[in-house]
N, C-alpha and C positions, 0 to 999 in steps of 0.2 A: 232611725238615727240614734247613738248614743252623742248627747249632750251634755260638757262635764257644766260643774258650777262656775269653773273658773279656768283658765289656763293662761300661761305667762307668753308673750311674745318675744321669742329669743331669733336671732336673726344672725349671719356667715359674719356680721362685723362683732358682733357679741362673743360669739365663737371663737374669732380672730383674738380678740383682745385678750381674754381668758388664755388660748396655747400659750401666745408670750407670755404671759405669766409664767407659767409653768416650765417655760425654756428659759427662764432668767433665774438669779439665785435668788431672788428675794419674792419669800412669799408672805410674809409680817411687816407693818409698820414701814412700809415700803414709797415708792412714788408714785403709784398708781391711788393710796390711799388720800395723799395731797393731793391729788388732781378731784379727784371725787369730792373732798370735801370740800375742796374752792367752786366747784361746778354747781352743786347744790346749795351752797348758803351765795355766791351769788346771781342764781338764778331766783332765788329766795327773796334776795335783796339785804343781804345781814349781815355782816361780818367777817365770823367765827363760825365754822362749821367742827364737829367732834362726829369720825364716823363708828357705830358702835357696833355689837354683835347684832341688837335688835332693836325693837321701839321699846319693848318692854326694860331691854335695860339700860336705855335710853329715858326714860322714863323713873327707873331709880334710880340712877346719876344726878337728876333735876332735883328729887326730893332729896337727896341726899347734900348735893350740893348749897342748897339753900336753907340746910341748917336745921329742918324738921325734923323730929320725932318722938320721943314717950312724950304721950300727953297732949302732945297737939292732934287739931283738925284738917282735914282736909277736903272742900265742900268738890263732888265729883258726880256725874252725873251714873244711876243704875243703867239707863240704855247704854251701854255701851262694852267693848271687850273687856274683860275679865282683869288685863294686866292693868288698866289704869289706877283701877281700886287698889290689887296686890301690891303695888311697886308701894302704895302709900304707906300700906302694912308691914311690909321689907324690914322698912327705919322705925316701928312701934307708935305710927302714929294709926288717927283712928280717920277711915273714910268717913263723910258723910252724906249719904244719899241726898240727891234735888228732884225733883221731877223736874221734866222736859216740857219744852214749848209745845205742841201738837202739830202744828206745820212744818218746823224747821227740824223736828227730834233732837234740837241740842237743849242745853242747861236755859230755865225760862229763869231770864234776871230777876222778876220778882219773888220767886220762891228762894233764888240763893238770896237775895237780899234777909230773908224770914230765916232763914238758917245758919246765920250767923252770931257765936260768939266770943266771948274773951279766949276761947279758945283757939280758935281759925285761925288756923296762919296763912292758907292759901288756897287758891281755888286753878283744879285742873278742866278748863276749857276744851270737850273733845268738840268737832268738826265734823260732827257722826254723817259716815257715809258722803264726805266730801264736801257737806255742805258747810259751809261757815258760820259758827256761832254770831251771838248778836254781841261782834266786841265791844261797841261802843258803849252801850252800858254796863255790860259787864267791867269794862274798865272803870268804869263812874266807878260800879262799886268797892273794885279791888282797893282801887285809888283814896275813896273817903274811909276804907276802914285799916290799912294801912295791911293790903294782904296781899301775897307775893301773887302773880300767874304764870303756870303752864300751859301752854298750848300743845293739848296730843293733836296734833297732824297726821298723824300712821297714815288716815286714810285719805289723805285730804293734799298733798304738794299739786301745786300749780290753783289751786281755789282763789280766789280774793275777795277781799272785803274791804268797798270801798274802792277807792285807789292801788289799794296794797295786798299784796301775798300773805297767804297766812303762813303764821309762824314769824311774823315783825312784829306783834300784838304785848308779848309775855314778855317777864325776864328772861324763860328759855321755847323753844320749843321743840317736839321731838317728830319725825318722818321717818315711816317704817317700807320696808323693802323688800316683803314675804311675795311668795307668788301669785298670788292674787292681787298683790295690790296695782295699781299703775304702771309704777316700775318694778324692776325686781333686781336685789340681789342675790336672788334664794335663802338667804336669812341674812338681815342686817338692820340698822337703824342710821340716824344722823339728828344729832342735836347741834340747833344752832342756836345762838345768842348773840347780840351787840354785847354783853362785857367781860371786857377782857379776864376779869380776874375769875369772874366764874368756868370761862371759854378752858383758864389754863388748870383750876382747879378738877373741871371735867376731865379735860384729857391724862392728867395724874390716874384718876382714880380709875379710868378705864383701861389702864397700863398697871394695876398691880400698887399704884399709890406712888407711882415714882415717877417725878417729874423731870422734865428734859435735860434738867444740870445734873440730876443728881446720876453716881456710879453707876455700875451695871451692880445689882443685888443691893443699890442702894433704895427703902423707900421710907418716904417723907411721910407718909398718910397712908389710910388704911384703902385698899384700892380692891379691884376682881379682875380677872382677866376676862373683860368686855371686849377684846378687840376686835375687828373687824379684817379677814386676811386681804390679801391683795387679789386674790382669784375673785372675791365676792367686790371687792373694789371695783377691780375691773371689767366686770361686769356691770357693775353700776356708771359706768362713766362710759359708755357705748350704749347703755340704755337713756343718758342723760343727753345725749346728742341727737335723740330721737323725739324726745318730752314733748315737742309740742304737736308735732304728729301723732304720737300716743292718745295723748289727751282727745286732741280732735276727732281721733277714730273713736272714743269711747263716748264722745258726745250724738257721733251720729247712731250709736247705736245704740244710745237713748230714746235718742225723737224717733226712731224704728221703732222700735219697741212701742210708744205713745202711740205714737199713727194706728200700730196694731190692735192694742188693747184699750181703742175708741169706741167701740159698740160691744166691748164686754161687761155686762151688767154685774154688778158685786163686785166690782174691783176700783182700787182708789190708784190709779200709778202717781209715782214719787214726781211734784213737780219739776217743771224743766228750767222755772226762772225763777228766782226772790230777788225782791228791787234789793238796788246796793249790793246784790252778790252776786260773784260767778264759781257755779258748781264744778268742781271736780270729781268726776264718776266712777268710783269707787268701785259701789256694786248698783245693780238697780232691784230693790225692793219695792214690793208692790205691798198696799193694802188692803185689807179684805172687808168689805160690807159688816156695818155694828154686827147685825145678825148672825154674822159668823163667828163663831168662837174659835177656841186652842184645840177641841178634840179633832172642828171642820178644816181649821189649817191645815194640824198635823193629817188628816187622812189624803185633802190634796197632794200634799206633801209625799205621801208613802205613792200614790198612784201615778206622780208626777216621775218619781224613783224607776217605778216597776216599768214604765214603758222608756227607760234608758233618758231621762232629763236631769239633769242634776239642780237639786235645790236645796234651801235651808233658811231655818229659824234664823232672824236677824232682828232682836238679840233676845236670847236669854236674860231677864233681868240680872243684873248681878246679886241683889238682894233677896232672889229667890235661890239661887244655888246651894247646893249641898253644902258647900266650903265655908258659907255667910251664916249658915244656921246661928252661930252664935253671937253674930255681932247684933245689936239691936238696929233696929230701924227707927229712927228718931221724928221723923217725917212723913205725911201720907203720899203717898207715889201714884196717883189715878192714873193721871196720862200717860204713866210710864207702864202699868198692868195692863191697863185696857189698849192697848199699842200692841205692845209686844206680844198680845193672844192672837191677834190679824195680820203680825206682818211676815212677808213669805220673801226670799231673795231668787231671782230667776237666775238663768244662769248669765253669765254678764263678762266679756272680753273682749280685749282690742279687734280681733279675726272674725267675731260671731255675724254671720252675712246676714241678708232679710228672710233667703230660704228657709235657715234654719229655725229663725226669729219666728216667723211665720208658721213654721211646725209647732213651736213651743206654746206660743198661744193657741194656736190651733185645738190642742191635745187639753191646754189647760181649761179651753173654754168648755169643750165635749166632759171633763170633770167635774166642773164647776155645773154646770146643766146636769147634770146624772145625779148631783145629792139631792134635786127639788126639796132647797130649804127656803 
């Protein structure tokens, strides 16, 4: 069998939605892009939806919009993608690493509590792998030290915490739309927020800085051409009609997964429940026994490759990367080292059945027995 890591579930109404586009004259800032962004922030429960080119520059619209940069903080967690950190560096302010909880892999409230100073203006809250941070406290602290929040969402729409969908939590929050993730627009994001003034200062800036009164080559503010076309709109809004069926296929093929990898020894799979939260499944990464290291990942890893399964490191710290070399690390990061040397991403999508499920561990386990470590 070749097994990718990921694949996007595209379907004849995805299809369908998309030609008309294409047979209409309007492929920018169109009504297909209204429709989507009302779909997602009120399936969200919020407002104010802004759809953008991506999360990540979704992501620097937030930081940008709320005022940060030379010389401010921004407390964010290292497990996580690459563009959290970057967007924060965009505007010249400076990231700073937290370590993570060990169960949950998101931001552990009492080390941002230790990481904060007169400097911090804000803390970016990731949902790493779908799961929901712990916003309750993390609100505590936002709240007593007077620091704004983000919610990166990318990988996480439809999760909840508590009562509520994430991305109600923050001032803003952002949901990304790559192929891999949940839904897909093939490249896109959406920021949503309850206020308005942020809601209209966003969608300026992701039009060139030119807000909706103003001319055509009139602009108010300093903007990028972030927008989101109407082909990738609509596509997003044929994929959002399907949301909860999506999701529920990728739950089942979670607990397949679990069922599977029940009597494989050396391996930790990514819980299926945390009280107060309900997961949105992202990817499904597995754990690897203390005893295993990065060299015993990675050679999994290459062997898992060579017999056609697709996998991968999830995550890279970001404070080990080439690109971070020169920022300092303020903070010691245990659980976020000793994590990310173990953890292995299988391959993971709405279509992957239990045959296939069942090859995977199959192959992984006859691997994992072959190193007698």
């Amino acid at each position: 069998m070749n097994i990718p890591l990921s694949e996007p579930d595209i379907t004849e109404p995805e299809i369908e939605e998309v030609v008309s586009v294409l047979r209409s004259s309007r492929l920018s800032l169109g009504p297909k892009m209204e429709e989507f962004e009302a779909s997602v922030s009120g399936y969200v429960g919020i407002p104010f939806g802004i759809a953008v080119s991506s999360g990540t520059a979704g992501l620097h619209l937030c930081i940008r919009a709320l005022g940060i940069g030379l010389g401010d903080e921004v407390i964010v967690p290292s497990f996580t993608f690459i563009a959290a950190a970057n967007a924060i560096r965009y505007e010249g302010a400076t990231p700073v690493f937290v370590d993570i909880d060990p169960q949950s892999l998101n931001l552990d409230p009492a080390r941002v509590e230790e990481a904060i100073t007169a400097r911090t203006r804000a803390i970016i809250v990731v949902h790493t792998f779908g799961v929901p941070a712990e916003m309750d406290a993390l609100l505590d602290i936002a709240e007593r030290h007077h620091l704004r929040v983000i919610e990166d969402a990318c990988e996480a729409i439809g999760a909840e915490y508590g009562k509520h969908r994430v991305g109600t939590f923050g001032d803003a929050a952002v949901f990304a739309f790559y192929p891999n993730k949940q839904i897909t627009t093939g490249e896109g994001g959406m920021i949503v927020t309850r206020d308005h003034h942020l809601a209209t200062e966003i969608r300026a800036m992701r039009n060139q800085g030119r807000h909706h009164s103003d001319a055509w080559h009139q602009h108010s503010i300093l903007g990028w051409n972030y927008r989101m076309s109407e082909i990738n709109c609509a596509l997003g809004c044929a994929q959002m009609r399907r949301i909860d069926h999506i999701l529920s296929s990728r739950e089942n093929v979670a607990r397949t997964y679990a069922d599977a990898l029940n009597d494989v020894e050396g391996v930790e799979p990514p819980p299926l429940h945390l009280s107060g939260r309900h997961i949105s499944w992202f990817v499904y990464v597995i754990r690897l026994a203390p005893h295993f290291g990065r060299e015993e990942r990675d050679t999994i890893a290459r062997k898992l490759i060579d017999q056609g399964i697709g996998c991968g490191r999830y995550f890279a710290p970001i404070h080990m990367q080439p690109a971070y070399d020169n920022l300092p690390v303020a903070h010691s990061l245990p659980v976020t080292e000793a994590v990310s040397s173990r953890t292995l991403a299988l391959p993971f999508f709405n279509r992957l059945d239990k045959e296939r499920i069942l090859h995977i561990v199959k192959t992984f386990k006859e691997i994992i027995n072959s190193l007698k470590i």
